[in-house]
C-alpha angles and dihedrals in degrees: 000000000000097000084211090062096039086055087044095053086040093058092036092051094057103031098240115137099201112037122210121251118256105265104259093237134056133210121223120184137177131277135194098245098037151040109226120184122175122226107241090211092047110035098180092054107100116185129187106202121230088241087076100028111084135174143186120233111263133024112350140154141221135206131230115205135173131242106205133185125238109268092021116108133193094239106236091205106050122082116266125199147181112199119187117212097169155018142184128174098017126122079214135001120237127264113257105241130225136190141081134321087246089064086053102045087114105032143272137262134228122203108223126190120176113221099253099265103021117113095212149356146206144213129187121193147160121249122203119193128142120219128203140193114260102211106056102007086225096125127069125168124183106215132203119194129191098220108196112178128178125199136204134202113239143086103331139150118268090229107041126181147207141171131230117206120233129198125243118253107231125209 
């Protein structure tokens, strides 16, 4: 998706003329399914390491969830994407996803399927989202998250879940 157009819907879609730069950091916190760590040299890189990550054999499915600040909001009305880049490991690579961030207000899910013998995978992908303030509605930031998972194969749950971090959107 063209970034030029994303800033321009972004800017369209809460009225502000002159949006505010990302925030340059980006915090990553824990989550219950799964280890996260940042990249201090690329903050937008998030990664979910395999040790977490566990998956059945055979068809599964995990489930991307936010992590949003108080006062930050998922705007409805902006675009919101999942583009894959690359695979390893997969029978078949999910399909990118398109739509609006009200379509992803809870989430979003990846089909995952492990190649018969592997014993793991990964997928590496680009998130857009954009985020805006909730008390004035004068901020609005378009995002754009590396999302690196690795999978491996164990007793795991069928439906597994993690959760991305996302910044908060200052007035």
């Amino acid at each position: 998706m063209n970034s030029r157009w994303m800033l321009a819907l972004a800017v369209v879609a809460c009225g502000k003329k002159d949006p505010t730069p990302e925030p340059g950091v980006v915090e990553v916190g824990s989550t219950s399914s799964a280890a996260v760590s940042a990249d201090a040299r690329a903050p937008n890189v998030v990664r979910f390491d395999a040790a977490e990550i566990r998956v059945p054999v055979g068809k599964s499915k995990l489930h991307v969830a936010w992590s949003i600040p108080e006062g930050t909001a998922i705007n409805d009305d902006a675009p919101f994407g999942v583009r894959w880049g690359s695979s390893d490991g997969l029978v078949v690579p999910p399909a990118d996803i398109r739509g609006t961030g009200k379509e992803a207000q809870g989430g979003f899910d990846v089909a995952i399927e492990i190649i018969s013998g592997a014993d793991g995978a990964q997928l590496t992908g680009d998130v857009d989202v954009v985020v805006c303030d909730t008390a004035t509605h004068a901020v609005c930031v378009p995002l754009k998250r590396r999302l690196e998972l690795t999978f491996a194969v164990g007793k795991g749950s069928a439906q597994g879940r993690v959760t991305l971090p996302l910044p908060k959107a200052k007035p």
